[in-house]
N, CA, C and O atoms as CSV, one atom per row, in Angstrom:
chain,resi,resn,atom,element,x,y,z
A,1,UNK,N,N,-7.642,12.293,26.001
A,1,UNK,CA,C,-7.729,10.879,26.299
A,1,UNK,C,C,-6.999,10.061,25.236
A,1,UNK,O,O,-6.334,9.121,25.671
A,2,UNK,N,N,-7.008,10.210,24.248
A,2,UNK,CA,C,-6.536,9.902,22.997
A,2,UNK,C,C,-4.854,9.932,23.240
A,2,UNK,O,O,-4.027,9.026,23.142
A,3,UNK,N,N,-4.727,11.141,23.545
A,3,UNK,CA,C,-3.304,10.945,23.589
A,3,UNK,C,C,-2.768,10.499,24.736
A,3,UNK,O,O,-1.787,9.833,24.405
A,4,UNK,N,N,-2.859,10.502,25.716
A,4,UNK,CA,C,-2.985,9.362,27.014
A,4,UNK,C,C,-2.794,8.007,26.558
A,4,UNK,O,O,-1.768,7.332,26.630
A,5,UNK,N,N,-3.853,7.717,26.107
A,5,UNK,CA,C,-4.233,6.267,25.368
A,5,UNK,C,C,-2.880,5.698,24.760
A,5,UNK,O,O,-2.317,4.625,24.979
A,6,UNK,N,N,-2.478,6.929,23.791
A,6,UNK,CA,C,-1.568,6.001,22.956
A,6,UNK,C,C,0.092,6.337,23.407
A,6,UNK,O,O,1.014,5.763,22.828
A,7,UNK,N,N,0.300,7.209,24.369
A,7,UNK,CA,C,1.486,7.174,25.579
A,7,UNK,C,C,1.321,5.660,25.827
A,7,UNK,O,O,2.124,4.865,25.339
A,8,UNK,N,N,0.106,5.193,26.712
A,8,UNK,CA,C,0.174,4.041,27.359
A,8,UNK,C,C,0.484,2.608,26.495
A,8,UNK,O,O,0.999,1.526,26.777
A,9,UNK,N,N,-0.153,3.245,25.225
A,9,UNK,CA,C,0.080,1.894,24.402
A,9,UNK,C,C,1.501,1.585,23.969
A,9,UNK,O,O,1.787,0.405,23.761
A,10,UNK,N,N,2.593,2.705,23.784
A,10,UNK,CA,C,3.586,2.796,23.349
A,10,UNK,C,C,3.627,3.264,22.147
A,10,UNK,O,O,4.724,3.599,21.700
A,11,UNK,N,N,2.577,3.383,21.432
A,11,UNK,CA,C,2.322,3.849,19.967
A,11,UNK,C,C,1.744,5.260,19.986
A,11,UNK,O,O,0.768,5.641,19.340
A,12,UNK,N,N,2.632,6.114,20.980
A,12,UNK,CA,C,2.582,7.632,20.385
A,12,UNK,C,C,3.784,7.947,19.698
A,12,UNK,O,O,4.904,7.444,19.782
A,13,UNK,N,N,3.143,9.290,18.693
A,13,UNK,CA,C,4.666,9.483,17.738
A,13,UNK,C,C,5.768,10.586,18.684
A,13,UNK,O,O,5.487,10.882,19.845
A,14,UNK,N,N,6.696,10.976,18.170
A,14,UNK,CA,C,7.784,11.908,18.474
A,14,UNK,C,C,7.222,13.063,17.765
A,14,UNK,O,O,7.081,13.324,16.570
A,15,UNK,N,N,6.849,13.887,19.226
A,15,UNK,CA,C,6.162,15.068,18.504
A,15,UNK,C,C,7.051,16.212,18.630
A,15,UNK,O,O,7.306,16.706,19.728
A,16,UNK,N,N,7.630,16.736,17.310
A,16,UNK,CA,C,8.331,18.033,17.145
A,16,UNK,C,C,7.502,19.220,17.516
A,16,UNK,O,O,8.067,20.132,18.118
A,17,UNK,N,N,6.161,19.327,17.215
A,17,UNK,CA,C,5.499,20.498,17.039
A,17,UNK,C,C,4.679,20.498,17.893
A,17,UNK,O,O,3.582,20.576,17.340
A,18,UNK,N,N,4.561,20.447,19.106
A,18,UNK,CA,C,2.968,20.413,20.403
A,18,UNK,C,C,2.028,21.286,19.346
A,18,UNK,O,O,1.018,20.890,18.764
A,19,UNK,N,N,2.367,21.984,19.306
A,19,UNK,CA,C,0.980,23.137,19.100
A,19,UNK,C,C,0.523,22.855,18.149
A,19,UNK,O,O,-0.685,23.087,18.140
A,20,UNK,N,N,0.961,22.369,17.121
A,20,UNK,CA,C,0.440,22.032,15.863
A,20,UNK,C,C,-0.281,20.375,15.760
A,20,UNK,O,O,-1.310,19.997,15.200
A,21,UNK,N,N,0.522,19.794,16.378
A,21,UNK,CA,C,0.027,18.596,17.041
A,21,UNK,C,C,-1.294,18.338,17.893
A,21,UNK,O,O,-1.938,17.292,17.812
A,22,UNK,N,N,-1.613,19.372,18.689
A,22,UNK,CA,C,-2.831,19.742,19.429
A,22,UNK,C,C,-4.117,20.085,18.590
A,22,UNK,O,O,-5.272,19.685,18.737
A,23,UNK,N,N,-3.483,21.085,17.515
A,23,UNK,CA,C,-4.305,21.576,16.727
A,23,UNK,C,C,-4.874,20.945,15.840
A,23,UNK,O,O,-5.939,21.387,15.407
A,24,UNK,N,N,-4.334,19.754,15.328
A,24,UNK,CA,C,-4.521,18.740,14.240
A,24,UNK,C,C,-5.046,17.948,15.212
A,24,UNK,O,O,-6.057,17.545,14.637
A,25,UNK,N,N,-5.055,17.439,16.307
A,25,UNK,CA,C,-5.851,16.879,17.372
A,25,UNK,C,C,-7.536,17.596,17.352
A,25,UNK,O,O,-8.598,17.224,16.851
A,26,UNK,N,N,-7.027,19.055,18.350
A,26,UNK,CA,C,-8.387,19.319,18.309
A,26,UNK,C,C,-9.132,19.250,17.107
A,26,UNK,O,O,-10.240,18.751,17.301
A,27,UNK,N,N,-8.863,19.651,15.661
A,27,UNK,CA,C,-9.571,19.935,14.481
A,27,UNK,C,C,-10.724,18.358,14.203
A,27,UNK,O,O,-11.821,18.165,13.679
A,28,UNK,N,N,-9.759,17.574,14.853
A,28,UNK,CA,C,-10.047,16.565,14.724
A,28,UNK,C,C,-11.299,16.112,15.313
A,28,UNK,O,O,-12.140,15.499,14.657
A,29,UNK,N,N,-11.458,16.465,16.786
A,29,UNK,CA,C,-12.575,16.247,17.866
A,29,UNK,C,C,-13.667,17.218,17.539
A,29,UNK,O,O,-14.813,16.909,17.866
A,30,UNK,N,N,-13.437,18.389,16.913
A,30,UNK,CA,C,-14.472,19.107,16.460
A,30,UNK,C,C,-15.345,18.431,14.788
A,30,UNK,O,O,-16.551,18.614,14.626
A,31,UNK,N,N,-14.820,17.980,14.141
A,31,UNK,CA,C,-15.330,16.974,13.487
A,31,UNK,C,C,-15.821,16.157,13.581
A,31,UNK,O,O,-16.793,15.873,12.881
A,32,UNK,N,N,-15.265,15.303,14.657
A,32,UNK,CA,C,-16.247,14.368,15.265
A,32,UNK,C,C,-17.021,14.647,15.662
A,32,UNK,O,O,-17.933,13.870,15.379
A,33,UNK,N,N,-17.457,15.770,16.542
A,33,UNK,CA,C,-18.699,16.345,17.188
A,33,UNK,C,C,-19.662,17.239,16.187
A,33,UNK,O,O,-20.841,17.581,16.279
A,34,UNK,N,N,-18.601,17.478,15.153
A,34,UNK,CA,C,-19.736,18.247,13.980
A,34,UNK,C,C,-20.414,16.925,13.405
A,34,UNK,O,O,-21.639,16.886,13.517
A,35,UNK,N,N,-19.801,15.860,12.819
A,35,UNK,CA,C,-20.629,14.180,12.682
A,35,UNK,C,C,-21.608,14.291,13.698
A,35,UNK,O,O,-22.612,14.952,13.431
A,36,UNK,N,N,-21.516,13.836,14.669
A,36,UNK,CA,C,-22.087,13.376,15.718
A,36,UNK,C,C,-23.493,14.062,15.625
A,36,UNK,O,O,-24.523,13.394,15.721
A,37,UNK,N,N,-23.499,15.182,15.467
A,37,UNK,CA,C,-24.493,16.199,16.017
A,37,UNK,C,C,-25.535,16.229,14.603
A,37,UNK,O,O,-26.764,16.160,14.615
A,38,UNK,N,N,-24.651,16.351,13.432
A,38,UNK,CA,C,-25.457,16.054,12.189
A,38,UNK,C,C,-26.284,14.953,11.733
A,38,UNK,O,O,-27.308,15.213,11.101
A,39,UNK,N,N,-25.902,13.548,12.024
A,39,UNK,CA,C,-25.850,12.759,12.077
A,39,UNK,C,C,-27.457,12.609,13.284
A,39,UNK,O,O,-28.557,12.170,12.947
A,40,UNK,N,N,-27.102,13.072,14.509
A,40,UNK,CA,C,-28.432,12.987,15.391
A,40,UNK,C,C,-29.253,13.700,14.879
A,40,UNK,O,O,-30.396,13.330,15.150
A,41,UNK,N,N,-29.180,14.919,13.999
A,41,UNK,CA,C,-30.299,16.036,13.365
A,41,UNK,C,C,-30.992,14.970,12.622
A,41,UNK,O,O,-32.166,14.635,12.774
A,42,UNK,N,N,-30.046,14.426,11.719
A,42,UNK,CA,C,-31.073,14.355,10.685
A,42,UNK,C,C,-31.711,13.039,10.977
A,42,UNK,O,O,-32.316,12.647,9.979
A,43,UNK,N,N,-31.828,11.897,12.375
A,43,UNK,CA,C,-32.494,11.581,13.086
A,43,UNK,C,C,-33.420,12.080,13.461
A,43,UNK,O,O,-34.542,11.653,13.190
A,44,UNK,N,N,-33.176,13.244,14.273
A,44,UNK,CA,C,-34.616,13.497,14.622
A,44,UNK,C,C,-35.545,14.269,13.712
A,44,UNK,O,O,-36.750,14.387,13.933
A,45,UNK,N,N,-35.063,14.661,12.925
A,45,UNK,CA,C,-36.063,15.153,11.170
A,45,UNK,C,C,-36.426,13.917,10.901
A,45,UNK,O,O,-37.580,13.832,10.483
A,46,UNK,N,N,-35.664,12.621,11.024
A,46,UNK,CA,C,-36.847,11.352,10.543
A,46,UNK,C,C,-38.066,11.156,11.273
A,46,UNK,O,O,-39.191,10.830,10.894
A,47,UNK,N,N,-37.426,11.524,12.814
A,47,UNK,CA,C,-38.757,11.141,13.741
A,47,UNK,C,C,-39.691,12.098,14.010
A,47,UNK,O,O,-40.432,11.932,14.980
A,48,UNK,N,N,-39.819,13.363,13.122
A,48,UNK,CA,C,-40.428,14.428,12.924
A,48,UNK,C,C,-41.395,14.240,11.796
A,48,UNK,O,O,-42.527,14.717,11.710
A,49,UNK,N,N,-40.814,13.525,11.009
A,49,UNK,CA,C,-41.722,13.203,9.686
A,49,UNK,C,C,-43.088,11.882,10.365
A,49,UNK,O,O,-44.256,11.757,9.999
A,50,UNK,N,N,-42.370,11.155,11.346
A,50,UNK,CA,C,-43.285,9.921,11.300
A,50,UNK,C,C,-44.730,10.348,12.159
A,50,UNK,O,O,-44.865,11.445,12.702
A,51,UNK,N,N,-45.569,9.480,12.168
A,51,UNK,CA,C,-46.596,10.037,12.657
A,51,UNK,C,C,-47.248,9.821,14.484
A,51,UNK,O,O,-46.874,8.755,14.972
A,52,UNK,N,N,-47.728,10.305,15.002
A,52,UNK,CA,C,-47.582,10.467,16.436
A,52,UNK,C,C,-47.287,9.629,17.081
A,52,UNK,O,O,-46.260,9.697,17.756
A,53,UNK,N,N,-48.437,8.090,17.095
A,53,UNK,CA,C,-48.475,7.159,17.316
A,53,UNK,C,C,-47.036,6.407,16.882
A,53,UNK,O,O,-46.936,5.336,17.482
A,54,UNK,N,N,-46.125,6.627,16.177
A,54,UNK,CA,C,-45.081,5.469,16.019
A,54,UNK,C,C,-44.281,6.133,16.546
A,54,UNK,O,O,-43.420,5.307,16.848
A,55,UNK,N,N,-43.843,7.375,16.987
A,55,UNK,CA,C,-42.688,7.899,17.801
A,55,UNK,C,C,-42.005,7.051,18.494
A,55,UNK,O,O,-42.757,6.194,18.958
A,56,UNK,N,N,-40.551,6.844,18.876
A,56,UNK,CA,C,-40.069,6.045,19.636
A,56,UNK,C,C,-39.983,6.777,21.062
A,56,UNK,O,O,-39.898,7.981,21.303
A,57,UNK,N,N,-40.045,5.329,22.209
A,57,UNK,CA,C,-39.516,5.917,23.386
A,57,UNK,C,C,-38.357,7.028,23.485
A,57,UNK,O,O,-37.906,7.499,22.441
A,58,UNK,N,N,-37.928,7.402,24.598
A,58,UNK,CA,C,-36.571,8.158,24.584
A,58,UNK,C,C,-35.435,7.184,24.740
A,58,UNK,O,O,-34.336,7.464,24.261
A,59,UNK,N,N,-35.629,6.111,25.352
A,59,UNK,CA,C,-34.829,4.624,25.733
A,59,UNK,C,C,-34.402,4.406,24.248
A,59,UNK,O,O,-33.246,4.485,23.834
A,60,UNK,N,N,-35.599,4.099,23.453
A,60,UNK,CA,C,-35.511,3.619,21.828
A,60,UNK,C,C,-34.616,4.390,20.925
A,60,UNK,O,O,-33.741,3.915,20.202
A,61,UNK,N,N,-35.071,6.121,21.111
A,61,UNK,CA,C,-34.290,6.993,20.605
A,61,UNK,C,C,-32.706,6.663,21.230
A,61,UNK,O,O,-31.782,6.774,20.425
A,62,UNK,N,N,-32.527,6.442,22.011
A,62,UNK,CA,C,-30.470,6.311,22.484
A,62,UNK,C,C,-30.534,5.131,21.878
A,62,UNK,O,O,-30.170,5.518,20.768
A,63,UNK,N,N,-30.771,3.647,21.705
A,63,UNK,CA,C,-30.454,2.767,21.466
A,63,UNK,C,C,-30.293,3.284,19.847
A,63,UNK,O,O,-29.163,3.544,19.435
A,64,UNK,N,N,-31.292,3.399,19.089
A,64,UNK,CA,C,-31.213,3.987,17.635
A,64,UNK,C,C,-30.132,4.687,17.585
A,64,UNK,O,O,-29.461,4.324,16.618
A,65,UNK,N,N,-29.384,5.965,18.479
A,65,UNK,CA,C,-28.447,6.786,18.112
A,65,UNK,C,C,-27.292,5.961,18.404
A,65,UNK,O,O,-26.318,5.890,17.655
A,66,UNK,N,N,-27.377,5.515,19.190
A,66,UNK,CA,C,-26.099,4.512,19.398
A,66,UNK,C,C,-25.497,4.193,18.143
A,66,UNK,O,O,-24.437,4.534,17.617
A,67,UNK,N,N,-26.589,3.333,17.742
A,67,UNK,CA,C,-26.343,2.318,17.008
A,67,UNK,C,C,-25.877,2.813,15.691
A,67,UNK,O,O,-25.020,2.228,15.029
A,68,UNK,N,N,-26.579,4.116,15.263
A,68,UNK,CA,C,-25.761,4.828,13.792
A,68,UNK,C,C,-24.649,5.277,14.232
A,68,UNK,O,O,-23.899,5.544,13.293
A,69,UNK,N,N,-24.117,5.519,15.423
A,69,UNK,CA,C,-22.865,6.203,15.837
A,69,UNK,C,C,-21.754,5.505,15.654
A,69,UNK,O,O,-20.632,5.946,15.403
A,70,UNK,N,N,-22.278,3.804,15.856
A,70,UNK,CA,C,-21.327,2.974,15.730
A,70,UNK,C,C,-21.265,2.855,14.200
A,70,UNK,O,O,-20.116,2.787,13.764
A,71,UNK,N,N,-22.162,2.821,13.374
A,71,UNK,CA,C,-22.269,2.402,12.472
A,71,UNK,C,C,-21.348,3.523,11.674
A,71,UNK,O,O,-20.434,3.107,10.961
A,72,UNK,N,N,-21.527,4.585,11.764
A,72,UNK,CA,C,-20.593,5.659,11.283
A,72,UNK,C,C,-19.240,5.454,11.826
A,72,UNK,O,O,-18.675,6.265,11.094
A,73,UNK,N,N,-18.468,5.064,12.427
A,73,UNK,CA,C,-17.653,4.903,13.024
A,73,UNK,C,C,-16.995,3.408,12.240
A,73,UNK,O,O,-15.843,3.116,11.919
A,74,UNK,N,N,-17.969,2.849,12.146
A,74,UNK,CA,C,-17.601,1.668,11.051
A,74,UNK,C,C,-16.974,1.729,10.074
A,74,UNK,O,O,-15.826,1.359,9.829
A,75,UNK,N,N,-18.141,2.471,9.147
A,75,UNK,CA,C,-17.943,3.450,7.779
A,75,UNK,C,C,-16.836,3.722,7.569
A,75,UNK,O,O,-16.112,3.294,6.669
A,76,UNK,N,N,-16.441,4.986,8.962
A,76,UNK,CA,C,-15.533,5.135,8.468
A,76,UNK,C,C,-14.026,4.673,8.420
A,76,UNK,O,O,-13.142,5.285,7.821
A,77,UNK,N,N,-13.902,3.803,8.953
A,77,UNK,CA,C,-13.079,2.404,9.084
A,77,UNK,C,C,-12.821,1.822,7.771
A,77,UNK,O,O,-11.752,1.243,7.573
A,78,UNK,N,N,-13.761,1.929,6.795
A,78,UNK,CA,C,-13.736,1.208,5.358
A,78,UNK,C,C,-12.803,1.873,4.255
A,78,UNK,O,O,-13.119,3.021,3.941
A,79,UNK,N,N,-12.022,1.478,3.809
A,79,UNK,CA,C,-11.607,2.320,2.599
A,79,UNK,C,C,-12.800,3.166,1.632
A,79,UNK,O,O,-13.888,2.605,1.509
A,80,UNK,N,N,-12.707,3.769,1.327
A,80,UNK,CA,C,-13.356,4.750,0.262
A,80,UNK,C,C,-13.749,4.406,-0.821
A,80,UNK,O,O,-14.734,4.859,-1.405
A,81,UNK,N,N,-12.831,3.359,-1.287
A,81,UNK,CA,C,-13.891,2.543,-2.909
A,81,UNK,C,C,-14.924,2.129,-1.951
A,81,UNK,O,O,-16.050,2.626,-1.990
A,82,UNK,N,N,-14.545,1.135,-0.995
A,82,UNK,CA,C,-15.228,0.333,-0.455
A,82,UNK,C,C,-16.595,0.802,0.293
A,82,UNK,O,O,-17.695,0.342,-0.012
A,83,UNK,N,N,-16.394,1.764,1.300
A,83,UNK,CA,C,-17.187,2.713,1.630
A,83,UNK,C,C,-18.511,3.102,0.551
A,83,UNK,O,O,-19.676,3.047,0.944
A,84,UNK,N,N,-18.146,3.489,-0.819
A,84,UNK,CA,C,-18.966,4.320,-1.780
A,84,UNK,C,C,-19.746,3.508,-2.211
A,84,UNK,O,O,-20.951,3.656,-2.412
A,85,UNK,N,N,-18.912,2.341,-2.425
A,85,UNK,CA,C,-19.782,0.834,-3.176
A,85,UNK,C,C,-21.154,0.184,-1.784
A,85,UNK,O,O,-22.211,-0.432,-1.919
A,86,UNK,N,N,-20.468,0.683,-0.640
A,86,UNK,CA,C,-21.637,-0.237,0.162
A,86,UNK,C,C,-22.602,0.470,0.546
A,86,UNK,O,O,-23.523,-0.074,1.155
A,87,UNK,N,N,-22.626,2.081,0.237
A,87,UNK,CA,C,-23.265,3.176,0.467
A,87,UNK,C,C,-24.015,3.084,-0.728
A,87,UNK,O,O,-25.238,3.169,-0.623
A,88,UNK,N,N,-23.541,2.936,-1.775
A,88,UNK,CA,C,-24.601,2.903,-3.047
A,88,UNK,C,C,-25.201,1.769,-2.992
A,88,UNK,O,O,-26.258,1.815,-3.620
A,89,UNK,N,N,-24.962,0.604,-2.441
A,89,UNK,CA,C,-25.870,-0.566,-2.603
A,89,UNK,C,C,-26.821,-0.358,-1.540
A,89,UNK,O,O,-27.969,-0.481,-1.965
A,90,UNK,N,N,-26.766,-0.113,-0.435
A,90,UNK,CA,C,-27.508,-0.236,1.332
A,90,UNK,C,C,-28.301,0.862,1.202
A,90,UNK,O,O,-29.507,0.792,1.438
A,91,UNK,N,N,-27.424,2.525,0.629
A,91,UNK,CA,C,-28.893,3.204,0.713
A,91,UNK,C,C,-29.478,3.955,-0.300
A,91,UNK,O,O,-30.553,4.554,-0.327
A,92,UNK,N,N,-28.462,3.807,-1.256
A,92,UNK,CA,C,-29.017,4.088,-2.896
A,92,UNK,C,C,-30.225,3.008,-3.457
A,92,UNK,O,O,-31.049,3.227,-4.345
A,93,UNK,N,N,-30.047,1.763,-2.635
A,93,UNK,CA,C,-30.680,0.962,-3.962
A,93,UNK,C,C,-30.424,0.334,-4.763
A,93,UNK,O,O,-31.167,-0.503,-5.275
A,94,UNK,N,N,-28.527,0.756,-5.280
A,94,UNK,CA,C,-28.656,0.401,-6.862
A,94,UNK,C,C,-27.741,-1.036,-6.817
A,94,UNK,O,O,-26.992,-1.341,-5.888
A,95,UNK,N,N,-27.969,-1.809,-7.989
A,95,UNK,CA,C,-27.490,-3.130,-7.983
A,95,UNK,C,C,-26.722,-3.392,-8.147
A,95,UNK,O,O,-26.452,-2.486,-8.936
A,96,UNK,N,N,-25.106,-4.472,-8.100
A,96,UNK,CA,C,-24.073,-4.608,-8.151
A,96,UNK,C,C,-23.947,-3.924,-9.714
A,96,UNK,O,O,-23.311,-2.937,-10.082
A,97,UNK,N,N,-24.771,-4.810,-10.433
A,97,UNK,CA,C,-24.381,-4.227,-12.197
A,97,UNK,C,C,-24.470,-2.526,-11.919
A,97,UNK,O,O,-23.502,-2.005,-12.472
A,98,UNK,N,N,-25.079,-1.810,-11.437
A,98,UNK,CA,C,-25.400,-0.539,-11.143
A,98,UNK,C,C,-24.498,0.127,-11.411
A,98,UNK,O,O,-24.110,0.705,-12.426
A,99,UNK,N,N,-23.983,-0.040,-9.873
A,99,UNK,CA,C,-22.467,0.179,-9.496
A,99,UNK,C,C,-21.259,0.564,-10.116
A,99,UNK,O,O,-20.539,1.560,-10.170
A,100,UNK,N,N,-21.318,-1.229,-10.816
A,100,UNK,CA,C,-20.055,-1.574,-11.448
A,100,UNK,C,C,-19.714,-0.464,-12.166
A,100,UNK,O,O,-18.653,0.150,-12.056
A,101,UNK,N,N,-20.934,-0.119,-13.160
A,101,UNK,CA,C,-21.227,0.443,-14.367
A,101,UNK,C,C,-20.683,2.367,-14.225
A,101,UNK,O,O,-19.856,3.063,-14.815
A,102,UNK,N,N,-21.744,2.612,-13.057
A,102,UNK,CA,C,-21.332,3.987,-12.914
A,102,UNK,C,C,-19.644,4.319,-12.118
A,102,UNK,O,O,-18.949,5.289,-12.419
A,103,UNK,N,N,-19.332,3.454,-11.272
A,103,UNK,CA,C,-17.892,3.623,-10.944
A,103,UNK,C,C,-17.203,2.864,-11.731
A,103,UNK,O,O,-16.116,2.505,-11.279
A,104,UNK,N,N,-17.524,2.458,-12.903
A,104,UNK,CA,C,-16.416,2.031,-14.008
A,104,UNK,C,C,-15.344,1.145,-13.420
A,104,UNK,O,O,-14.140,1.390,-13.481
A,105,UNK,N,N,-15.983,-0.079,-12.751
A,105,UNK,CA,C,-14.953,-0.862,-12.243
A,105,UNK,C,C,-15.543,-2.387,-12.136
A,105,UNK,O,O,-16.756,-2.301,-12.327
A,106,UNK,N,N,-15.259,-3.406,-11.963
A,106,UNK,CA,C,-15.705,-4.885,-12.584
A,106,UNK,C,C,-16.755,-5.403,-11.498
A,106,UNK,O,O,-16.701,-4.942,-10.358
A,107,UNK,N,N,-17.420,-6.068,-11.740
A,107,UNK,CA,C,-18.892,-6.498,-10.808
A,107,UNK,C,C,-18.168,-7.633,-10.019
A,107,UNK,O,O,-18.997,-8.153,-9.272
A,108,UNK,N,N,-17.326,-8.036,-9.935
A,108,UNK,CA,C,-16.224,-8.807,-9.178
A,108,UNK,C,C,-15.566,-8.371,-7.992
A,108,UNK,O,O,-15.290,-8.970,-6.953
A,109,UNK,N,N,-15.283,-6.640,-8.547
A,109,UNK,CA,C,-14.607,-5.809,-7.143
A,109,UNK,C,C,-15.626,-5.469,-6.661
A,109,UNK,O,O,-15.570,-5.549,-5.434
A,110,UNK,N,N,-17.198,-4.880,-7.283
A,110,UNK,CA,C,-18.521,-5.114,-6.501
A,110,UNK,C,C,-18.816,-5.740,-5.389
A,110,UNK,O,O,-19.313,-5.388,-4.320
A,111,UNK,N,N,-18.383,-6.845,-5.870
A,111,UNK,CA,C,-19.047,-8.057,-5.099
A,111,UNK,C,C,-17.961,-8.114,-4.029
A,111,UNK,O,O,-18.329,-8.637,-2.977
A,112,UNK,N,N,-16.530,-7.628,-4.084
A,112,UNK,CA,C,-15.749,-7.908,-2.969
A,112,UNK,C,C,-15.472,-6.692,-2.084
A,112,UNK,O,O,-14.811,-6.709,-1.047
A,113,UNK,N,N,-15.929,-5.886,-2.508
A,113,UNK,CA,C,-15.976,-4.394,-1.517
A,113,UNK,C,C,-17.369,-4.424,-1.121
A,113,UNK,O,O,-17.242,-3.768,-0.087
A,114,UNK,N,N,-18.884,-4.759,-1.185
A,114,UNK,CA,C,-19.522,-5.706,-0.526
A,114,UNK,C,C,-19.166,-6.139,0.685
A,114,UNK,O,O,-19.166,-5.709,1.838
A,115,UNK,N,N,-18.872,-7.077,0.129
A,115,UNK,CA,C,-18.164,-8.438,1.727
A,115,UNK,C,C,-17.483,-7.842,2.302
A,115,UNK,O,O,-17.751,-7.899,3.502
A,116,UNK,N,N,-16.268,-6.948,1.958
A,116,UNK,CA,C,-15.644,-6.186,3.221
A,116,UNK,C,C,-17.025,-5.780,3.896
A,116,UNK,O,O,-17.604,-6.535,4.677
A,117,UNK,N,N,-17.426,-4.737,3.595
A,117,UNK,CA,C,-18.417,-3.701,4.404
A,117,UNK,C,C,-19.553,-4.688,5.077
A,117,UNK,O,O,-19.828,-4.226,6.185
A,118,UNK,N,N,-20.281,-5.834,4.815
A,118,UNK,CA,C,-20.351,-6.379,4.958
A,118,UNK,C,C,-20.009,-7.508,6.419
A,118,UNK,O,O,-20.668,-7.832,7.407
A,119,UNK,N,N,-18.892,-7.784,6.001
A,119,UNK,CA,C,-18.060,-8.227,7.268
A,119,UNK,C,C,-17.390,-7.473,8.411
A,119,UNK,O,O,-17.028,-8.023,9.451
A,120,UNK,N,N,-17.174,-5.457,7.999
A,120,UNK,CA,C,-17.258,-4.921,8.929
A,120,UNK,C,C,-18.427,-4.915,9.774
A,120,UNK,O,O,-18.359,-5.328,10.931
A,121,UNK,N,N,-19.576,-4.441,9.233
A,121,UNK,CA,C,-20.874,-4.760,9.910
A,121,UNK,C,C,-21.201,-5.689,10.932
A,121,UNK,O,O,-21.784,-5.417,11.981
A,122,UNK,N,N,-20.757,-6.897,10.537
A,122,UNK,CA,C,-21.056,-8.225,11.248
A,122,UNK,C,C,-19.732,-8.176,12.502
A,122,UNK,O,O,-19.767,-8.786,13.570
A,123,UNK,N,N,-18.648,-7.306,12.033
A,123,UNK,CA,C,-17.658,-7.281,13.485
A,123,UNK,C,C,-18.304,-6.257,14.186
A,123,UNK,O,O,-17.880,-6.108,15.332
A,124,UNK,N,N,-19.336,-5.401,13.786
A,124,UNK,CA,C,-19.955,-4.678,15.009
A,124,UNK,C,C,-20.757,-4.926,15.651
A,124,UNK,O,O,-21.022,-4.522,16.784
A,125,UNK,N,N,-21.316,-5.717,14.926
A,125,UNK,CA,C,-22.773,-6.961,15.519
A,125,UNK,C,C,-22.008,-7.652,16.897
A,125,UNK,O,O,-22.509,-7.511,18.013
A,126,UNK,N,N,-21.006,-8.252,16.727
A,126,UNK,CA,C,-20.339,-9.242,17.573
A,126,UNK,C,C,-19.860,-8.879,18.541
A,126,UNK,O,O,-19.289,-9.677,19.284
């Protein structure tokens, strides 16, 4: 579909190598589905831990998976400083000074790799 997609868009490349091209394709979709699948595990190990009574519907459970699917998909959309910095603030805990300190870089670029991730978030909201 992917490569369909980007025939139609006009933005496929000049491919010398099919097979290798395919292969760097598929490697690709199997990653995604190795995410995907990890990603739902360790979902349902959360909802394994909680206790009977708070279990979610099965409706609740897809809306929840959805929603990290996109959110991973976000992620990974972010550059990699940027990415690490909003991952250490959202589910580390630790505070811009934190940060700064252990990635040895100014509480200024903190604060602005933040707002990217940040403002990716809010374009998935929308």
């Amino acid at each position: 579909m992917r490569i369909v997609a980007s025939y139609q868009r006009g933005t496929a490349a000049d491919v010398r190598e099919p097979r290798a091209y395919l292969r760097t394709v598929a490697n690709g979709l199997m990653v995604d589905l190795f995410r995907r699948r990890s990603l739902e595990q360790a979902y349902l190990d959360a909802l394994a831990t909680l206790p009977e009574a708070s279990v979610a519907s099965p409706e609740e459970r897809m809306l929840v998976l959805e929603a990290l699917h996109s959110l991973d998909a976000m992620l990974d959309t972010l550059p990699a400083k940027v990415r690490t910095v909003f991952l250490m603030s959202q589910l580390e805990g630790l505070t811009y000074a934190a940060i700064a300190e252990q990635l040895g870089i100014s509480l200024r670029t903190v604060k602005r790799h933040m707002q990217l991730g940040f403002a990716q978030c809010l374009s998935l909201m929308l």
